[in-house]
N, C-alpha and C positions, 0 to 999 in steps of 0.2 A: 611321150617319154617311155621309155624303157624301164625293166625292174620294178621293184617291191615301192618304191615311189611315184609309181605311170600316174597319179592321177595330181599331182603336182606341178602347177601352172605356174612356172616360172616369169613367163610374161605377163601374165592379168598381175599378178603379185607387186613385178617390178613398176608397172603403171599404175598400180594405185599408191606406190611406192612416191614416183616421182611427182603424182598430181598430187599428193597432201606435203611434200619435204620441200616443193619449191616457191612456193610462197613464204615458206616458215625461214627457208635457207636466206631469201632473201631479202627477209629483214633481218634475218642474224649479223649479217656478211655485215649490212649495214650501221652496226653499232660499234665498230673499229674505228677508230681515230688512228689519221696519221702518226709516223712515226719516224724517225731515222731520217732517211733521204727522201721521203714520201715529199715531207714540205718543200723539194727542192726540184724533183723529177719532173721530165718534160710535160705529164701528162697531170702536173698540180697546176692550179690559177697561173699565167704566165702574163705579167703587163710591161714587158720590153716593149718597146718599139723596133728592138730588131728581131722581127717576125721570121724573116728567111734566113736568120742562121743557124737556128733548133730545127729547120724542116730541111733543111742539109746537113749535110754528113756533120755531127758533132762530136768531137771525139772521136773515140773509136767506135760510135754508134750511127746510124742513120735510120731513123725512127719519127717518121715524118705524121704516122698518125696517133703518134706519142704527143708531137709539136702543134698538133691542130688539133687533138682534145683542149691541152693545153690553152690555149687560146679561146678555144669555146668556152672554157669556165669564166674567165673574165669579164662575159656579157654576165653573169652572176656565182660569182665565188662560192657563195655560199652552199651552192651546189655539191664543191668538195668537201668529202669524199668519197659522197653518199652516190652520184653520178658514175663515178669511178669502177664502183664495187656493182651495181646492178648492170652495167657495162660488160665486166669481166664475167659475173656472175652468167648472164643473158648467152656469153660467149659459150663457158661448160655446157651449159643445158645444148645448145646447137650443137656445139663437140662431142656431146653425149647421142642425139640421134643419128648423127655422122657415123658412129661407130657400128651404132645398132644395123645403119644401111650398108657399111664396107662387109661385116658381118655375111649379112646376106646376101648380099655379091659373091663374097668366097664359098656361098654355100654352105656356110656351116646351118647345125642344125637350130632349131628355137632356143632350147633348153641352152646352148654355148653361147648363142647371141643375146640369149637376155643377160645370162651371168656375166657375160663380158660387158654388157651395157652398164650393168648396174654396181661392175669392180670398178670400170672408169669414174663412175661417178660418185663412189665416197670412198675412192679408194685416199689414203693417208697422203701419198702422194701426191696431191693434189691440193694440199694444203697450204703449201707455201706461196702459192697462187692464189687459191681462190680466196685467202684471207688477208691478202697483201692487195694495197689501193695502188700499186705502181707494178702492175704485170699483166697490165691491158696488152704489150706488146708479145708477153708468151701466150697467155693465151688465143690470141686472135694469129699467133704465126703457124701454132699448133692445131685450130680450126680450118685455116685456107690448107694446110697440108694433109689433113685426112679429107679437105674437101680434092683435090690435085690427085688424092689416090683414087676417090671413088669416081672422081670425071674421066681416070684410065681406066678402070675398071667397067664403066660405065660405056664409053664410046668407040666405035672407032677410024679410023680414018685419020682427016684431017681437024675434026672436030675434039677428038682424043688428045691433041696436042696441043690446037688453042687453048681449050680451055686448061688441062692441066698446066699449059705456061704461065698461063693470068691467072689460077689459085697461088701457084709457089713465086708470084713476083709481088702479086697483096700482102703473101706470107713473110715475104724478107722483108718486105716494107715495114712491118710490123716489126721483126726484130731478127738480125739479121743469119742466126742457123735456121730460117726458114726455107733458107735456098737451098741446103742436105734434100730438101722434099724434090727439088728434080730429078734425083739420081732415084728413089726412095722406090716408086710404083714398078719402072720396070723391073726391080728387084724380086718385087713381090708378086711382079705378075710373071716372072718367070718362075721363083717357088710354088706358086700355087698350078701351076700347068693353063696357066693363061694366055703366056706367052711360047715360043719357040727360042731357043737361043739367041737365035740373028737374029729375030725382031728386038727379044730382051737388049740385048748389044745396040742394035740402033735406037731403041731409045733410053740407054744409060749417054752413049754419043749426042742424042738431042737435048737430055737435061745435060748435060755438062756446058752445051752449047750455050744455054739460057744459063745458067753459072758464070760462065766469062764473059756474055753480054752486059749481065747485072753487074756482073765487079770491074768490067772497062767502065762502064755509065758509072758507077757510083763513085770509081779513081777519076771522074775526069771534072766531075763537082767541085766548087769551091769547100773548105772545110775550114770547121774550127778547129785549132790544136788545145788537145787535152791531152797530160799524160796523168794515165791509172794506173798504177802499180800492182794492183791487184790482178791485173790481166797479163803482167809481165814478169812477177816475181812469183816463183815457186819450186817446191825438190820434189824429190821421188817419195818423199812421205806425204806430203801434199797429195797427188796425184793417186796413191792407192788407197788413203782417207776418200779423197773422191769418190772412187768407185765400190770402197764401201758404201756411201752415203746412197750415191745412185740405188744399187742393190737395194738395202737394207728399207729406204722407203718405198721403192716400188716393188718388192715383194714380200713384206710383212706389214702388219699390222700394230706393232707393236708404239705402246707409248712414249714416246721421245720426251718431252717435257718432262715427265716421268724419274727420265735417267739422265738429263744432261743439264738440268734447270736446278740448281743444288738447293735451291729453298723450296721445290715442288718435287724432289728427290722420293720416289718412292719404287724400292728396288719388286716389291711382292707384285706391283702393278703393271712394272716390267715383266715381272717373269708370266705373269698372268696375261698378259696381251701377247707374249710370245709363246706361249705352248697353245695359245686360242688360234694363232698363223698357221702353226707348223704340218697340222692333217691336213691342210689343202695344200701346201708347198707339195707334202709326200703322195698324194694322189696324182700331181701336176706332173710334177719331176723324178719318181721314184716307178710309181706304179705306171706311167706314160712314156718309159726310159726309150723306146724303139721309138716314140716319135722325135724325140730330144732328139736324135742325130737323124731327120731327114733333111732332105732339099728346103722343104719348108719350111721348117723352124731354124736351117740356118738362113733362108731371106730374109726370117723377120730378126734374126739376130744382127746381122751386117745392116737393116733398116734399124734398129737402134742405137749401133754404130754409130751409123751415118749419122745420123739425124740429133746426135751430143757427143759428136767427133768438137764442135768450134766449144764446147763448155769442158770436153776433155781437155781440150789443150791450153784451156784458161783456167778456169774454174766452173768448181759444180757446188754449186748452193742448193739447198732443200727445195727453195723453186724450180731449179732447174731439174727435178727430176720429171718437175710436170710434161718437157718437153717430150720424151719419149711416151710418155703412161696410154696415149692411143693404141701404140705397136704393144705394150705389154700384156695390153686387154686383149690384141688380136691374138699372141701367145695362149693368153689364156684360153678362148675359145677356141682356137687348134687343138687346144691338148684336150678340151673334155667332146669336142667333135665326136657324136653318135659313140660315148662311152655307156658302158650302162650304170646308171642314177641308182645305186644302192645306198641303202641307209647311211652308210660311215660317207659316202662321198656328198651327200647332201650335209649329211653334219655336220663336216669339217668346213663348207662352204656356210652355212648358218651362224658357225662357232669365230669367221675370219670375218662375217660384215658384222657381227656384232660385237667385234673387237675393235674392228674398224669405226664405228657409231662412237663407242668410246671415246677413242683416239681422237677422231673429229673433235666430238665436245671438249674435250679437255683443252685442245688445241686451240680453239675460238672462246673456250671461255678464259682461258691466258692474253689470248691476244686483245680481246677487250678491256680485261682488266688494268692492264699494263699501257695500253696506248691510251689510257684518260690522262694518267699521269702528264700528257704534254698540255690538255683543258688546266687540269688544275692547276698547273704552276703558272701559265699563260694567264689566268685570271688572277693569282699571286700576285704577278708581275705589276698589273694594272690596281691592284689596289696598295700597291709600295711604291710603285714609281712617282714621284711627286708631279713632275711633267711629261712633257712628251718627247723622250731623246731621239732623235734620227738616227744616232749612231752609237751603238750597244759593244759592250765587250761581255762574255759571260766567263766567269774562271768555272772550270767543271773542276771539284776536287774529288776521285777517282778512292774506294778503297780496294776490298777485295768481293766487292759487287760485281758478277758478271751475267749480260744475258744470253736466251738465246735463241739465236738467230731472230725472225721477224714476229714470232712471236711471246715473248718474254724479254723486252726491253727494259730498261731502266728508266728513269726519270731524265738522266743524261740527254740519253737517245733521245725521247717522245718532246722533252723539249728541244734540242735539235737546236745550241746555238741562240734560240732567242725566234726561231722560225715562224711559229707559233703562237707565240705575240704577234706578231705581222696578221696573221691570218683572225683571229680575234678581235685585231681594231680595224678589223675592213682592208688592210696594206696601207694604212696611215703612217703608221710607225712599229717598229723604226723602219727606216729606209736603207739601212747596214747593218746585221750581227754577224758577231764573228765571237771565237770563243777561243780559249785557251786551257789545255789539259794538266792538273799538278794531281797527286798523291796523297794522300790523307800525311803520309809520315811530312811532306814538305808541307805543308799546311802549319803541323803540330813543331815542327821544330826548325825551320827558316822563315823567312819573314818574305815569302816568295810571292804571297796578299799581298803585302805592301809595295813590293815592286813594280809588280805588274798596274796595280793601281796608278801609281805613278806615271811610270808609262803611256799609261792609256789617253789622261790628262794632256799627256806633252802630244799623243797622237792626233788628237783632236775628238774624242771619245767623247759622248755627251753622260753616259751612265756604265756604272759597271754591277755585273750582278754576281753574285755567288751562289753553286746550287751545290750544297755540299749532305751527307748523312749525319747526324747527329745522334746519339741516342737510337739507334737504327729508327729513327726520324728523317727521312729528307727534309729538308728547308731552303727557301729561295730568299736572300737578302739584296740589299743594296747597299754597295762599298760605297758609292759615290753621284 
């Protein structure tokens, strides 16, 4: 290293970094209980007998090693969704030495390739994934695709091609913006002076080619029809909320739960994990302003484009930022490339992971907390329910409780329906939940319980539960 810090081993540091937090990480990861759609995702216990219609196109997904996790759990359930999480977990850490190796393909120096090894890997961004049991699919799309860059970067010939085809065809199989990774390398390997134009050009023309072969083969599949709304409804407030989101988690550190979770609302923690971001933004982006407009950092900016162009035009969830967080770690180590390591620039890097270590905990110890809620009411369940109904209605009465995103759920969510029962009596029962959503105020002043009760009865409903807040107590009863 360079400057008044040369004798600071960014590497030894980061490995002894990584060989004490990934044992630790990965049993933290694993004290998350499902939540939300978790109990219902291809990649939870799956015992249909119809096996080939999850491992074809489903919906508007085709996520076939989603569909054959999925199935592996059924040789034992119980598995989920501790399986799940050392899975995805297993994935970062290989995503993590992937970087460290593209790193040093582009030649950057140690000192950039370690910082950028070890922002990928706690950076905040990363969160929505690695503590989520149903993003087996991002992150294994996001490892074949830095693996598709380093096998260009890596070879050449015809060997340069096979293999990056078979990375980014594993990678859509996973989940389906993994195919952006064909366009993604000659991009970068024309920014970095690896390529020539007309090569770059012929092989943007080759990944595209493998883009139309995968989307004829995948149009020509039998499929399930599912419509999501969520992929097809949205405004132009939508879409710049997005790319705040994007931003804001992959280049600060700051605590979100913090400020958007109104009963973990703490604004001084906010501002304190945001002034701990801001001298590593201003060394990045400020004092590195002449690299900010080269050839190079616009390839890796059109590769992150690319690569949450299909969540651009959909949507972008806190997971979804995981997508890009490879190319933004390679960003990073472009811009501190052979800078010189002066006290304030090491500082501000010290000041941004240890805002970041925060962030993390805070964030897992939310999501733990919050996702038992679906155990406990789930064994609630079973010490009220008199018999064993096949067929469940649950009324969710709704006040001005709200959570957020995947980590700060409600009791709602983590029981999920009645999901969660299923999964606690082994998928005994029931055999059907379904739920229905009312208001605290219709609760309190229609007789909207009794109706639906009714109802249920003439449905053929065996049990109906109630999971309402009382006394800011939740509680789980049975109407019937």
């Amino acid at each position: 290293m360079q400057g008044s810090c040369s004798k600071l081993n960014w590497k030894q540091w980061t490995i002894i970094l990584m060989a004490v937090s990934v044992p630790l990480f990965a049993w933290a990861v694993c004290l998350i209980l499902p939540t939300y759609d978790d109990w219902t995702t291809l990649s939870a216990p799956n015992y249909t007998s119809h096996h080939l219609r999850f491992v074809l196109p489903y919906g508007v997904v085709w996520r076939p090693w989603d569909a054959i996790m999925g199935f592996l759990l059924t040789v034992n359930h119980r598995a989920f969704p501790v399986a799940n999480h050392l899975v995805i977990f297993a994935g970062h850490v290989i995503s993590t030495v992937l970087i460290y190796k593209v790193c040093r393909k582009l030649d950057f120096d140690k000192s950039s390739t370690t910082v950028a090894t070890l922002f990928f890997y706690l950076s905040p961004a990363m969160l929505g994934t690695l503590l989520s049991c149903d993003s087996m699919n991002q992150t294994y799309s996001q490892l074949w695709g830095i693996a598709a860059l380093l096998a260009y970067l890596s070879y050449k010939g015809w060997r340069r091609y096979v293999l990056w085809a078979l990375c980014v065809v594993i990678g859509a199989l996973a989940k389906e913006n993994g195919i952006a990774w064909a366009v993604v390398p000659p991009i970068i390997g024309y920014g970095f002076q690896r390529d020539t134009m007309r090569s770059a050009l012929r092989g943007v023309v080759f990944g595209i080619a493998v883009a139309v072969a995968y989307a004829a083969f995948r149009l020509s599949l039998p499929k399930t029809e599912l419509i999501n709304t969520e992929y097809t409804t949205y405004t132009l407030y939508d879409k710049v909320m997005d790319i705040c989101t994007l931003i804001g988690y992959s280049w600060t550190a700051i605590d979100w739960v913090s400020l958007f979770h109104r009963p973990s609302r703490n604004i001084i923690i906010v501002a304190i994990t945001m002034i701990m971001s801001l001298p590593l933004l201003y060394y990045l982006f400020v004092r590195q302003w002449k690299r900010v407009f080269s050839v190079a950092m616009l390839s890796l900016v059109v590769a992150v484009v690319a690569v949450q162009s299909p969540h651009i035009v959909t949507v972008v969830s806190v997971m979804h930022c995981y997508g890009s967080l490879s190319i933004c770690a390679l960003i990073l180590a472009y811009l501190l490339n052979d800078v010189e390591w002066g006290r304030g620039l090491v500082a501000s890097l010290v000041l941004f992971l240890l805002a970041s270590l925060y962030t993390d905990w805070h964030h897992w110890q939310m999501s733990v907390i919050t996702s038992r809620y679906g155990k406990e009411f789930a064994q609630k369940a079973l010490e009220i329910t008199p018999e064993k109904p096949k067929k469940v209605m649950t009324i969710n009465v709704t006040g001005d409780e709200r959570k957020y995103s995947s980590f700060c759920v409600t009791p709602i969510e983590a029981f999920e329906n009645g999901y969660a029962v299923m999964f606690y009596t082994d998928y005994e029962w029931p055999k059907n939940a379904d739920a229905v959503t009312i208001t605290e105020e219709d609760y309190q002043c229609t007789d909207s319980v009794a109706q639906i009760t009714r109802r249920c009865a003439k449905e053929g409903y065996d049990c109906v539960w109630m999971l309402r807040k009382a006394e800011d107590k939740w509680t789980l009863s049975v109407l019937r």
